[in-house]
Each structure stands twice: as structure tokens, then as C-alpha cells.
C-alpha positions in Angstrom: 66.1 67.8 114.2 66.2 71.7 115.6 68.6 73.7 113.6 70.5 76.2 115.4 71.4 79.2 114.0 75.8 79.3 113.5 77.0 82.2 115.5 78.6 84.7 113.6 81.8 85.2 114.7 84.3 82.3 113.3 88.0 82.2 113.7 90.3 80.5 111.6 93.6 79.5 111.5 95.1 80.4 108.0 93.9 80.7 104.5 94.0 77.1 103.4 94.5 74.9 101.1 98.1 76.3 99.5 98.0 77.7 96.1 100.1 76.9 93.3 102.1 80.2 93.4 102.5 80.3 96.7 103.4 76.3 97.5 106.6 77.3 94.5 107.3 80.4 96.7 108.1 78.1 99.8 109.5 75.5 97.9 111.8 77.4 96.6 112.9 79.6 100.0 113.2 76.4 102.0 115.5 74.7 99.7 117.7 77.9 99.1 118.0 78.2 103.1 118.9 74.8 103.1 121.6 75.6 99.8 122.6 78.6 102.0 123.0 76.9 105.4 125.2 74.1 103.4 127.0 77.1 102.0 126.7 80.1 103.7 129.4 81.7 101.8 126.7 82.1 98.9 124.8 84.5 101.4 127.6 87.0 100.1 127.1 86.1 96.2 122.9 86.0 96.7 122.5 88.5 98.8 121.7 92.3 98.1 125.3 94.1 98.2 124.9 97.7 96.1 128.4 98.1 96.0 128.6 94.6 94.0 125.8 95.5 92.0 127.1 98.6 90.6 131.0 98.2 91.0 131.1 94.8 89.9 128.1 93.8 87.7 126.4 91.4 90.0 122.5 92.3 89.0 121.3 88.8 89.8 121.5 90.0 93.2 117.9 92.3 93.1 116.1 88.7 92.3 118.4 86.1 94.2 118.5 88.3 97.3 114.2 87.4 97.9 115.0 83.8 98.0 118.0 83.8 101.2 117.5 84.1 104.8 119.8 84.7 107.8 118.2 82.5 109.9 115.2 79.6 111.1 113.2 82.4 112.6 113.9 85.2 109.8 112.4 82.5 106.9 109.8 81.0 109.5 108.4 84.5 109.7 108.2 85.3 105.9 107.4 82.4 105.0 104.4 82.1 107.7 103.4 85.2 106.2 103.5 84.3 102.7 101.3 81.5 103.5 98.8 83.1 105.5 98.1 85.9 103.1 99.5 85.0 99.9 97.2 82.3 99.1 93.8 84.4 99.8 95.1 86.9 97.4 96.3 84.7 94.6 92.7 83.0 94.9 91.4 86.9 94.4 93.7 87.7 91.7 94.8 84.1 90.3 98.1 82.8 89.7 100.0 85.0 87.0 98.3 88.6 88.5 100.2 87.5 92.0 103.6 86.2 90.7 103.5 88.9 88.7 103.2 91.5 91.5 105.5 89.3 94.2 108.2 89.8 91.6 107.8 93.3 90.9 107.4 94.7 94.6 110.4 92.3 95.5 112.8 93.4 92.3 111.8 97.0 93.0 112.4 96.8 97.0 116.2 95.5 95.8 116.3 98.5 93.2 115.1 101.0 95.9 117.9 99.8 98.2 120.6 99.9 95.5 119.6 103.7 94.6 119.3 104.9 98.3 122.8 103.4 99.1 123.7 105.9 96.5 122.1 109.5 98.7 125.1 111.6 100.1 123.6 110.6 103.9 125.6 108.6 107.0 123.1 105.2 106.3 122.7 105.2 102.4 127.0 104.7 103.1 126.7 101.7 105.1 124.0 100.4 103.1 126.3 100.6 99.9 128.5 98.1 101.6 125.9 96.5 103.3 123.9 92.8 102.1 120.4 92.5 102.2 119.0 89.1 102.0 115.0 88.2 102.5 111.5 87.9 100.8 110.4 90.9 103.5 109.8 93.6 100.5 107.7 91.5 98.6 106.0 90.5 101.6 105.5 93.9 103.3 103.9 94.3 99.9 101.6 91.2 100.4 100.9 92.7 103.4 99.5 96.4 101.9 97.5 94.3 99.2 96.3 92.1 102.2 94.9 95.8 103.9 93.5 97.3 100.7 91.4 94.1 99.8 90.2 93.2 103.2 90.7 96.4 105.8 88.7 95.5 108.7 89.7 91.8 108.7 91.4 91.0 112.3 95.1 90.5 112.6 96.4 89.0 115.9 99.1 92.1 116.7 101.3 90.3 119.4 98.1 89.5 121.8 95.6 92.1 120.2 93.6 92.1 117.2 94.0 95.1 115.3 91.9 95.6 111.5 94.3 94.8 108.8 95.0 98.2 107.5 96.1 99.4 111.4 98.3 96.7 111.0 100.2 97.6 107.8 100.0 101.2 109.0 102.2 99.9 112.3 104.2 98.0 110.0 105.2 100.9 108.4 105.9 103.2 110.5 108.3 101.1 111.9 110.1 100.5 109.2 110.1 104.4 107.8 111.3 104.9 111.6 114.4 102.4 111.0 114.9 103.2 107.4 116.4 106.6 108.3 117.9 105.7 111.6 122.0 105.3 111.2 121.3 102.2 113.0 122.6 99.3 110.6 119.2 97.8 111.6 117.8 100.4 109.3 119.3 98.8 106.0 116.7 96.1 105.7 114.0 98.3 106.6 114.5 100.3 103.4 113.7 97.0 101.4 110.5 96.5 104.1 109.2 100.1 103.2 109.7 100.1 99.2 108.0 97.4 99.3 105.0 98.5 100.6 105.6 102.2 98.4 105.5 99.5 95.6 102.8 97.7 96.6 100.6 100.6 96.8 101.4 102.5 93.7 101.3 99.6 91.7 97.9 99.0 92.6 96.8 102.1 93.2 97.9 102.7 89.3 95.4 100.7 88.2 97.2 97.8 86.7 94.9 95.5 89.1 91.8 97.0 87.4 92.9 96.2 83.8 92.8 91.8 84.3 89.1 90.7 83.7 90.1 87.6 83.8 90.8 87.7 87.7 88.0 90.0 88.3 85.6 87.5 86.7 87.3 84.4 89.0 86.7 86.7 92.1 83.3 87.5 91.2 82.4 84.0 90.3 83.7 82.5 93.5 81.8 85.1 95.5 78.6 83.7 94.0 79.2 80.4 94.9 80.4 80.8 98.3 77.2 83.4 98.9 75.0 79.9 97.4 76.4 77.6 100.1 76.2 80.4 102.4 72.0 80.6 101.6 72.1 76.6 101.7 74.1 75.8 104.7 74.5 79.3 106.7 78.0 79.8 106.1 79.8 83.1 105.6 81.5 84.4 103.1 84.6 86.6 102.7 85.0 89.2 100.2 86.3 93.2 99.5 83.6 94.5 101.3 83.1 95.6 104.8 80.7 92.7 105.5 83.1 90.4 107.1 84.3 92.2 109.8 85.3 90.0 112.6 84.1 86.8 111.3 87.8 85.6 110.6 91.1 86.6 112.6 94.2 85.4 111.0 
């Protein structure tokens, strides 16, 4: 039988299979939402609030506040995104690397809010009495990890397809724009923009260049996907520039 060479342009629908980190993630967002919409007075005791954090104590809130959403289309959005970039870059870094970052990117976003509620300016006053609820931090930072690993993978932008590091670059602009905007719709924004001023110094410190262990995983999966890619003409991914194009998320 003729073989036919596979064109080299695929597109794919998501990352997969879900990873271990990532399935807990959801888990645990979905059935808080569903705590929350039970109880939406907990929204209040969850949530972000910097004047509760520093008036009355309540530092649960910089962790709790990841893990509550307003709405279906606020946690269908994280979420979504969670899932479709999450679990590509736990496989890349393995579990305890990614939970390790999502925590620390979404701990620091709350932090960052609490201490710009605190600047003498008109917003950092209504963010001191403002709540912030949502996993967007953390997941603006999934988002700049998403761009430095893979740059020219497509992103569907609205209609377009836009490399992944445009992407992140539009993302954050828009929240630097709302972050110092007296619009209230500029509190959340300042969570959206730590995070990805986390995100990138936490990786651009090197702390993702001292774990072999991940490294070793990465490079060892590359291998075998480049094998079955020499036996049965598929393509791989990977950090370099090589995939451009062949997968649009």
C-alpha cells in the first residue's frame, strides 16, 4: 500500500489527557463554586479583602481567594485555561515543579494586591475595601510560562491566531492598562498582572534551571516522541522553534 506523506500542519484541540496536578486543580475550583453558590455569603470570608487581611487577621484569604469564582463564565474561563495549558507544562516540568509555581504566582498575585491597596493613590483605596476572588493570577502566570516555553505556538485570539508570546504580551497590556485605571474593573487586574510579574521573575531567576529531575523527564519524553516521529511520521513538540504552526490551541 502507497504511503503518503502526513501534511505538516496539525491542529489540535487541547493538551490531553489531564494531569494529576491539574485534574486536583479543577476538582477543587468546581466544588468550591459549587460550596460558594450554596453559600455565597462565604464569597466575602474566601475572597481577597486587604482591609480584612490587615485589620482583622484573615491571611487565609491570599490562598482561599484562587479557589472562588463570581460566576459560570468567570470559572469556565480559568478553568478552560488551566486545562489547556496547565497540563503541557506540568508534563515539561512534572507535578511538584508546577504546583509548586501555581501556588507561588497565585499567593504572590493576592500579596501584590494586599500591598498596592496600601499606595496613597484614588484605586489602591478602593481596592483596600475591595474582594478579589479567582485563579486569574496564577493563570496569567500559566500563561507567561506557556509563552516562554513554546513562543511561536498559535493561540486562537478571538478569530485570529496570534504566536503565544503576542498573546501574553496583549494579555498584559490590558491588564497594566486596567490596573491603574480608577475603574473598579482595575482591582482584579492587579492580581492578572502580578501574576504574570511573578511568573516571569520566578523563572527568569533560575529556580526552573536548578530541578534535574524535570529537565531529565523533558528530555526523555522528547526522545521518545522524536522515535515514533522517525517510525510513524509524527511530530513532535518541544522548546524549540521547530513547531511552529503544527498545533493551534
Amino acid at each position: 500500500m502507497p504511503r503518503y506523506p502526513s501534511s505538516p500542519y496539525t491542529v489540535q484541540f487541547g493538551p490531553g489527557p489531564v494531569t494529576p496536578a491539574v485534574k486536583a486543580l479543577l476538582i477543587a475550583n468546581v466544588g468550591m463554586f459549587v460550596v460558594t453558590m450554596l453559600m455565597p455569603s462565604l464569597r466575602f470570608v474566601l475572597g481577597l479583602q486587604p482591609a480584612s487581611v490587615i485589620g482583622s487577621f484573615a491571611v487565609w484569604q491570599v490562598v482561599t481567594y484562587m479557589f472562588v469564582h463570581a460566576d459560570v463564565m468567570h470559572i469556565l474561563f480559568n478553568m478552560l485555561t488551566l486545562w489547556m495549558f496547565g497540563v503541557e507544562l506540568e508534563r515539561v516540568w512534572g507535578t511538584p515543579f508546577f504546583s509548586r509555581y501555581y501556588a507561588i504566582t497565585g499567593v504572590g498575585a493576592g500579596l501584590c494586591t494586599v500591598l498596592v491597596s496600601l499606595l496613597p493613590f484614588g484605586f489602591a483605596q478602593q481596592m483596600y475595601l475591595a474582594v478579589t476572588i479567582g485563579a486569574s493570577g496564577a493563570i496569567y502566570a500559566l500563561l507567561l510560562a506557556y509563552a516562554l516555553y513554546f513562543p511561536h505556538r498559535q493561540i486562537i485570539f478571538i478569530i485570529f491566531p496570534l504566536p503565544a508570546r503576542v498573546f501574553v504580551m496583549i494579555l498584559g497590556g490590558i491588564a497594566l492598562l486596567f490596573s491603574i485605571s480608577s475603574q473598579q474593573g482595575g482591582v482584579a487586574h492587579i492580581a492578572h498582572l502580578s501574576g504574570l510579574v511573578i511568573g516571569y521573575l520566578y523563572l527568569r531567576g533560575g529556580s526552573w534551571r536548578v530541578h534535574p529531575l524535570a529537565e531529565l523527564r523533558y528530555r526523555y519524553n522528547k526522545w521518545r516522541i522524536d522515535r515514533m516521529r522517525r517510525r510513524f511520521d509524527v511530530y513532535s513538540g518541544g522548546r524549540r522553534g521547530d513547531d511552529i504552526d503544527r498545533r493551534i490551541h
